[in-house]
C-alpha positions in Angstrom: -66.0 160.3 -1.6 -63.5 162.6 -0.5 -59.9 161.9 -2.1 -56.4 163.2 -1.6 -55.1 165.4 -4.3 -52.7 163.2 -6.4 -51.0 162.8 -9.7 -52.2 160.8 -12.0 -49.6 158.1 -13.6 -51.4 155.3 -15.4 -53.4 153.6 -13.6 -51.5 153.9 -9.7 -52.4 157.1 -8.3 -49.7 159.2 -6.3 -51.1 160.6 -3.1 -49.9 164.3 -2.4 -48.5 164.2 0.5 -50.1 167.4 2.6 -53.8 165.7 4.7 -56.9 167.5 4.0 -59.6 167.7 6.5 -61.6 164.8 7.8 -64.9 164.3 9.5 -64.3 162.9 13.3 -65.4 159.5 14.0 -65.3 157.6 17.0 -62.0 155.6 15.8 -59.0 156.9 15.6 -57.5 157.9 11.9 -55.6 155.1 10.2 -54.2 153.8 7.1 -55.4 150.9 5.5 -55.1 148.4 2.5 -58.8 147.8 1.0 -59.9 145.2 -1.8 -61.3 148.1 -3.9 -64.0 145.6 -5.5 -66.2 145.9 -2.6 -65.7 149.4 -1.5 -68.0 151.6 -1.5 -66.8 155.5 -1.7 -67.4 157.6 1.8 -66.8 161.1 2.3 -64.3 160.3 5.8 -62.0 158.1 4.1 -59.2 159.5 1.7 -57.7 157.7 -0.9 -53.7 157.9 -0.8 -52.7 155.2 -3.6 -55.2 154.0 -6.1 -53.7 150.4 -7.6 -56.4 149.9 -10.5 -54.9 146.8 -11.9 -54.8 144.8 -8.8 -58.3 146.3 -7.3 -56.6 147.7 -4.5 -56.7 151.1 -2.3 -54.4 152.7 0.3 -56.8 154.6 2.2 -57.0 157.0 5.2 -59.6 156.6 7.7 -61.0 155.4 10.9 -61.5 151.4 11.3 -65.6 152.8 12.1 -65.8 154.1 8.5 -64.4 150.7 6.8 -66.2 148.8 8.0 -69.4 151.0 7.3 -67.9 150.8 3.5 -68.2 146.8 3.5 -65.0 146.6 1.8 -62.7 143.9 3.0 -59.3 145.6 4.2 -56.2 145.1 6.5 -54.6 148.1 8.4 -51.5 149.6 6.6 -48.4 148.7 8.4 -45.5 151.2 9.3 -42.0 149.7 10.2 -38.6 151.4 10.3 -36.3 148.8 8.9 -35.9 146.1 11.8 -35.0 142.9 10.6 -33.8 143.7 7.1 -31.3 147.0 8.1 -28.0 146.5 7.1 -25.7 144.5 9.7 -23.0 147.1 9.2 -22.5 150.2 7.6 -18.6 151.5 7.4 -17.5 154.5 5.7 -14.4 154.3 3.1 -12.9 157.8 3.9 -9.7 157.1 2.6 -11.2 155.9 -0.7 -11.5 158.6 -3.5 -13.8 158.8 -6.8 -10.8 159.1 -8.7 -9.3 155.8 -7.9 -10.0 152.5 -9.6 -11.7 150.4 -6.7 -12.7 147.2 -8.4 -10.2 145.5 -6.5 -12.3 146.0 -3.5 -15.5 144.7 -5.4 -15.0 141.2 -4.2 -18.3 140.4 -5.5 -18.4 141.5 -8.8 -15.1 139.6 -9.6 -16.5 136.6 -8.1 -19.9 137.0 -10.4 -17.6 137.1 -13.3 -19.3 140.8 -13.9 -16.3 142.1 -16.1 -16.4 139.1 -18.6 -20.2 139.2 -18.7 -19.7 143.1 -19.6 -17.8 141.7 -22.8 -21.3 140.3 -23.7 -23.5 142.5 -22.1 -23.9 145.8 -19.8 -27.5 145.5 -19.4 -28.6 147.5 -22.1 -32.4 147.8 -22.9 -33.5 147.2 -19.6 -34.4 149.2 -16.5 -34.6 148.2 -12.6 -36.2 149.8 -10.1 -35.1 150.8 -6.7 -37.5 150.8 -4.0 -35.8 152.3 -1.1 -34.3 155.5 0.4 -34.1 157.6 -2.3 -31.2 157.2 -4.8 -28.5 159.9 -5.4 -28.6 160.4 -9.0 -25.9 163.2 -8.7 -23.2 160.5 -7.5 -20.4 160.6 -9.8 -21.0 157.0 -10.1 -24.7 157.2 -10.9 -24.7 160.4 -12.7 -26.9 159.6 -16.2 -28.2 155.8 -14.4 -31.6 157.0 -13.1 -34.4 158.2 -15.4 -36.1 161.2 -13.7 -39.1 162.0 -15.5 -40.0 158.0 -14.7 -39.0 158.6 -10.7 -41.9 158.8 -8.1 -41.8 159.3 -4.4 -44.2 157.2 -2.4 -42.9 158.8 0.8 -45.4 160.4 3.1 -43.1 163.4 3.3 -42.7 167.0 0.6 -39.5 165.8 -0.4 -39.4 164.4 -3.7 -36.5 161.5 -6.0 -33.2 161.3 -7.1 -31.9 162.4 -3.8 -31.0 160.1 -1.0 -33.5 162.1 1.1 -34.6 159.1 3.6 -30.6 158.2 3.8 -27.7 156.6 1.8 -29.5 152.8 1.8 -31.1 153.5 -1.5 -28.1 154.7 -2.8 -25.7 151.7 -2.2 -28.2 149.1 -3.5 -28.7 151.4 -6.9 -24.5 151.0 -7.0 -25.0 147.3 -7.1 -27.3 147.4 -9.9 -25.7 149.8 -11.9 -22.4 152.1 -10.8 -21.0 153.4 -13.8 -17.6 152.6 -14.3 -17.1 154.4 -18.3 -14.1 156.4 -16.8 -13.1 153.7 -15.2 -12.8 155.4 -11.6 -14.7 154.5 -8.6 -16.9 151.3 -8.4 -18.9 149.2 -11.1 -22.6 148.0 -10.8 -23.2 144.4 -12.4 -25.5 145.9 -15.2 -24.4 149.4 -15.8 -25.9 149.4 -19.0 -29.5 149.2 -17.5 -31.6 152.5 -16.5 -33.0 152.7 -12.8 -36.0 154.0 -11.6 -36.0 155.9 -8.3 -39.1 154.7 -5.8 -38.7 156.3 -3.2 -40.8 154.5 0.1 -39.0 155.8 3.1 -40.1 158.5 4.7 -36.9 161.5 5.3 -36.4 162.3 8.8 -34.2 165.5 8.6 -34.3 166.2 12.5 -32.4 162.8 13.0 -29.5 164.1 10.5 -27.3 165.5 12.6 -28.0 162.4 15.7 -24.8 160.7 16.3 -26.5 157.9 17.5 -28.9 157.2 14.5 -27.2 156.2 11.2 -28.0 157.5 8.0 -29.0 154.4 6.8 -31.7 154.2 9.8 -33.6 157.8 8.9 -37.6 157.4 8.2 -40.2 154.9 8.6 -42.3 153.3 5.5 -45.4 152.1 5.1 -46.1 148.9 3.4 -48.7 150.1 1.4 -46.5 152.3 -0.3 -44.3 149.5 -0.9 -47.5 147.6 -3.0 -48.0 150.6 -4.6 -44.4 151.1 -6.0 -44.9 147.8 -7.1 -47.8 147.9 -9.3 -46.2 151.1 -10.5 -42.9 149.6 -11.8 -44.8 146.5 -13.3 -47.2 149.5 -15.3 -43.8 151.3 -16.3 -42.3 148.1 -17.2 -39.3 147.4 -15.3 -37.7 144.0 -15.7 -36.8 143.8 -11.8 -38.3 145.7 -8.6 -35.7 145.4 -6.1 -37.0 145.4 -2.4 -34.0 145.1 0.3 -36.7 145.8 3.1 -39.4 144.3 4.2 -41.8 143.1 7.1 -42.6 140.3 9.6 -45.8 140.4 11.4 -47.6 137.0 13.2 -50.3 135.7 10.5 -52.7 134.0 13.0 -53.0 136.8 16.0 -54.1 138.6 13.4 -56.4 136.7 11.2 -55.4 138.7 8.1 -53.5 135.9 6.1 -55.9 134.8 3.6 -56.4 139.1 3.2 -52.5 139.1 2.9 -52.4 136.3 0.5 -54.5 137.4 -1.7 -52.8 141.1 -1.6 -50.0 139.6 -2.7 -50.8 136.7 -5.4 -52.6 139.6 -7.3 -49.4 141.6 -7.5 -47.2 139.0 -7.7 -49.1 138.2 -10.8 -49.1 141.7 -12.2 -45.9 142.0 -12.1 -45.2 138.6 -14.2 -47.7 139.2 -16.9 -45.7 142.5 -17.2 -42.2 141.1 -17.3 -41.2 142.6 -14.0 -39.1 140.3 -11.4 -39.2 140.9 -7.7 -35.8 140.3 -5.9 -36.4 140.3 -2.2 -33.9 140.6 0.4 -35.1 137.6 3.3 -33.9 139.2 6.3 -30.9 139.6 8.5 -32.0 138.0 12.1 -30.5 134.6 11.3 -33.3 131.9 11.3 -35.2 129.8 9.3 -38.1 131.3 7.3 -39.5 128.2 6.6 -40.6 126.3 9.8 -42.6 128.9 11.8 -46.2 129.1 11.0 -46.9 131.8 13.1 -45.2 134.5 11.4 -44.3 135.2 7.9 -41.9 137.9 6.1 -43.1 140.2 3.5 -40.1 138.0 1.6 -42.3 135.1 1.4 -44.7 136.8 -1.4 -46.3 135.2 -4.3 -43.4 134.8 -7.4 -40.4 136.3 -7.3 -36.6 135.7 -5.9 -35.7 135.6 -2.0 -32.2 136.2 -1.9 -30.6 135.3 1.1 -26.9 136.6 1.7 -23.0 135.4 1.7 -19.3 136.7 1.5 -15.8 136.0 2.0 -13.9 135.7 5.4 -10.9 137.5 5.1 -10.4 138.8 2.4 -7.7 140.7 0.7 -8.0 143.2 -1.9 -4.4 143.4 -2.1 -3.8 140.0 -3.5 -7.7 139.1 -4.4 -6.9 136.1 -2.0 -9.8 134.8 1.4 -9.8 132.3 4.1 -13.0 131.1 3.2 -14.8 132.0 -0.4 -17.3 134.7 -1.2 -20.1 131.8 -1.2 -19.8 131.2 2.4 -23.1 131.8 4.0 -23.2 135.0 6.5 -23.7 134.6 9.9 -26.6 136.6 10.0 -28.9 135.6 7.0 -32.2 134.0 7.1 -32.4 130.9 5.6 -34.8 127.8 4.7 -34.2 125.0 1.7 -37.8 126.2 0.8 -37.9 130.0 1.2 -34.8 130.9 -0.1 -34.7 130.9 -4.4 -31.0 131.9 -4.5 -27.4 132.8 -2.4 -26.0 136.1 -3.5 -23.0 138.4 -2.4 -23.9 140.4 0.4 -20.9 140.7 2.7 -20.1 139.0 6.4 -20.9 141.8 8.7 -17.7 140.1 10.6 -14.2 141.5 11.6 -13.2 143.3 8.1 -15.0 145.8 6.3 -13.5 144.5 3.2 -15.8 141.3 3.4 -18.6 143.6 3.2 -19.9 144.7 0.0 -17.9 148.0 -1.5 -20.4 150.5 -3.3 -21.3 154.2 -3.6 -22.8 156.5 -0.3 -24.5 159.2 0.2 -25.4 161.3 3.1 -28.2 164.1 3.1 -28.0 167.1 4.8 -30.4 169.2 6.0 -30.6 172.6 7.6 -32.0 173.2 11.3 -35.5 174.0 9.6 -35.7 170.5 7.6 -34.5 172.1 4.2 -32.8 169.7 2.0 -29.6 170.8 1.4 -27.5 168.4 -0.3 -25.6 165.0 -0.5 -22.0 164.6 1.3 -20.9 161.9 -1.3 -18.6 159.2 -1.3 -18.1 155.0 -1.1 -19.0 152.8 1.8 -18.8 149.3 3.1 -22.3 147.4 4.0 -23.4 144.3 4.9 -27.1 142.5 5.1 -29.3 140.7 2.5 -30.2 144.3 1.6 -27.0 144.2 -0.7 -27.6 140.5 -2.1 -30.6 141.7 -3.5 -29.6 143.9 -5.9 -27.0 141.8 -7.0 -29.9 139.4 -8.3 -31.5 142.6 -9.8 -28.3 143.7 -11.2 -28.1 139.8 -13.0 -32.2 140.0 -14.1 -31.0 143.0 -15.9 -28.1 141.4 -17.7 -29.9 138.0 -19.0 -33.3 140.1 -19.8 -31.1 142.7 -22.0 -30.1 139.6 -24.3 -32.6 138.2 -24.9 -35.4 141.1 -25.0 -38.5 138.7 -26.0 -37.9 137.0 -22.6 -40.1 136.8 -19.8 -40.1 137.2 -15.9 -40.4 133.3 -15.6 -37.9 132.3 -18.2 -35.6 135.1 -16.7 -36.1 133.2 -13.7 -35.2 130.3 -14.7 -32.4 130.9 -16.0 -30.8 132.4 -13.1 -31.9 129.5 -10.8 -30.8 126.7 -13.6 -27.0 128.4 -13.7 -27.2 128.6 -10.1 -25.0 125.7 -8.3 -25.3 124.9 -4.4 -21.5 124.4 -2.9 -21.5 121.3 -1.3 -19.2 122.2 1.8 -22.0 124.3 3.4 -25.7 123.3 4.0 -28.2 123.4 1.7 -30.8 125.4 3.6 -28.7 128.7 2.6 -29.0 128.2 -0.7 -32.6 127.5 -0.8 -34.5 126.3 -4.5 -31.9 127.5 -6.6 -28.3 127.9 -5.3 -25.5 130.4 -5.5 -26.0 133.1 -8.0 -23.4 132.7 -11.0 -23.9 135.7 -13.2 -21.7 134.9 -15.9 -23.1 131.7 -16.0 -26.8 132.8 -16.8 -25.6 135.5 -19.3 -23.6 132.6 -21.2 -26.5 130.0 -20.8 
């Protein structure tokens, strides 16, 4: 069997990123997701991620050649953000790093996140990012992300702690975990807690200087990178794997749901036995998640929290004051009473920026010849269940720092007990749990 050069990290293997040669075959060359148990090695198919603990394989290689290995597999599936891209992205120019700007941070004052600071930052822990590429060199973020435990998954040369795929990665790290010591600039609901830069998007540097493609929008992922990053944070124990992307695709065209659902109890699994909590974002295209049989979002994986998305409607950072409260449901957030595990800040997407969700930015630059050349950084305003998310990640952190003999279930649990579902809005927002109250589950 022919494999990819990678680096070896435990026991998830990191495909280089450069294709060797391969022998032609009568199908076209495609990535795949293969049950390793019952595949057997061939010299046309190239090995890109090896997930040992979960018996899976990303490979590369013609559908011919799979099938000749008699392993059971699924293609890989590529998707630029869609469904779960931010509803709006708006730049706070006039906002400086030396300012205070918690009074912009709606959501942290309504998840109580400077009294639960007074018990605890989120120390002991660490939360990984799964995203863009996180800008470790942001004044806010500088010290947050541990390098030496970074990986990129990206089918690109680039490599972490750089927001080389665009500033998405970036703003959810800020959630998590902005830095507020010197108290300037914007705080993160665990600052206390160490992040771990995934890196899944793939950096598109030709689109950088495209004033009709937002950073935010740069390079494509593939979902078996995703899995990958997954089983690699479990391995490197993280406490929560935050995902603010994901995938729809139509279960029953394809065939490939008991494949799918498989895939995903076995890392769902993983990741519990090893204390890790997934916090999925459930989309931003405004339906129910739970009544259509057909298709099913990547959200809707074994264990874990779906966070579907609120925030204010105008609201005032000049008096702290709103017409309607931070838990009122967005306009555009999936929903279901029995896919969603918990509500979360993630701003309006309406009229005012300042019912979006405040955190740090970062644009890459590159040169005409794709050379990386830097960050343009600064604080932005965006909206989408991308950014409730990591508020759930950023509260994972908190209640595991307390009590560090805790597990991913009882974390869980205790975030979904503390939860409470406002009764002047309809339940199906809200899902299993209710409203996140972070003070709440770091005082339970």
């Amino acid at each position: 069997m022919k494999r990819r050069a990678f680096i070896k990290t435990g026991s998830v293997s990191l495909g280089a990123l450069t294709l060797g040669p391969s022998i032609a075959t009568a199908s076209p060359i495609q990535r795949f997701i293969v049950d390793s148990r019952g595949f057997q090695g061939r010299e046309d198919v190239e090995i890109i991620h090896e997930m040992q603990p979960v018996d899976l394989l990303i490979v590369e290689g013609s559908e011919d050649s799979l099938e000749a290995s008699r392993a059971d597999f699924v293609p890989d599936r590529r998707h630029s953000r869609g469904d779960h891209r931010p509803v709006r992205q708006t730049r706070a120019d006039d906002l400086q790093e030396s300012e205070d700007l918690s009074a912009y941070q709606w959501d942290k004052h309504d998840q109580g996140i400077p009294d639960a600071h007074e018990t605890t930052r989120g120390e002991g822990t660490r939360v990984a990012i799964i995203d863009s590429g996180i800008a470790s060199g942001h004044p806010d973020l500088e010290g947050q992300v541990n390098l030496d435990l970074s990986r990129s998954f990206a089918e690109d040369d680039y490599g972490i702690g750089e927001p080389y795929a665009g500033t998405h990665g970036t703003h959810v790290a800020g959630i998590v975990a902005a830095n507020d010591e010197d108290e300037t600039g914007v705080v993160g609901s665990a600052p206390g807690t160490e992040l771990v830069d995934l890196r899944v998007s793939t950096a598109n540097p030709a689109s950088s200087d495209r004033n009709d493609l937002p950073p935010d929008y740069w390079g494509d992922t593939y979902y078996g990178s995703v899995l990958a990053a997954l089983v690699y944070a479990a391995e490197i124990g993280c406490d929560a794997a935050n995902l603010s992307l994901g995938w729809t695709w139509n279960m029953r065209e394809e065939g490939w749901g008991r494949f799918w659902g498989s895939v995903h109890q076995r890392i769902g699994n993983y990741a519990r036995r090893n204390g890790t909590v997934h916090t999925h974002a459930s989309g931003n295209w405004g339906e129910s998640l739970q009544f259509n049989r057909d298709e099913t979002d990547s959200s809707q994986t074994a264990g874990g929290i779906t966070t579907s998305a609120t925030g204010p409607i105008g609201f005032d950072p000049g008096t702290g004051e709103y017409d309607e409260p931070p838990y009122a449901p967005s306009t555009y957030t999936t929903h279901g009473v029995g896919a969603i595990d918990l509500a979360a800040p993630g701003g309006q997407g309406g009229e005012s920026e300042y019912d979006d969700v405040l955190n740090v930015t970062a644009t890459p630059i590159f040169s005409d010849d794709g050379e990386y050349q830097g960050a343009e950084y600064g604080y932005g305003w965006l909206a989408g269940t991308s950014m409730a998310a990591p508020q759930v990640a950023g509260a994972v952190a908190l209640v595991a720092s307390i009590s560090q003999r805790s597990n991913a279930n009882q974390v869980m649990n205790v975030l979904r007990r503390t939860a409470e579902t406002p009764s002047e809005y309809e339940n199906k927002y809200y899902g299993r749990g209710g409203y996140l109250d972070t003070l709440a589950a770091v005082l339970d």
